[in-house]
Steps between C-alpha positions, in 0.01 A plus 500: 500500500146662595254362670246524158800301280479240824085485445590418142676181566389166510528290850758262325722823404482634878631191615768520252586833587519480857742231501728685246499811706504300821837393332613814409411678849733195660787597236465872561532420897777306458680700287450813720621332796821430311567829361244811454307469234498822237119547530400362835150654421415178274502279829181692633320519158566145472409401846153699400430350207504164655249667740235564251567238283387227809226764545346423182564135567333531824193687369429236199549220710260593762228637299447115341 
């Protein structure tokens, strides 16, 4: 997801996204720990996402 689809969501929708990929990071984790995963790629992209997504959080909660 790009940082100008993030911008496009509303502050209830970030919230609801970070704690489904905050989820799905925990999964991926796990599940690599166990046994490699095929792409272990998705594990950084998803840790990054979760980056910007409390970024835009962040920003929208402070400027108020």
């Amino acid at each position: 997801m790009k940082q100008s689809i993030v911008k496009d969501l509303t502050t209830d929708e970030i919230r609801d996204r970070i704690a489904e990929e905050t989820a799905n990071y925990r999964k991926l984790t796990m599940s690599h720990a166990v046994s490699p995963i095929e792409n272990p790629l998705k594990i950084r992209s998803t840790r990054r996402l979760i980056a910007r997504l409390n970024t835009e959080l962040k920003k929208r909660t402070t400027q108020k």
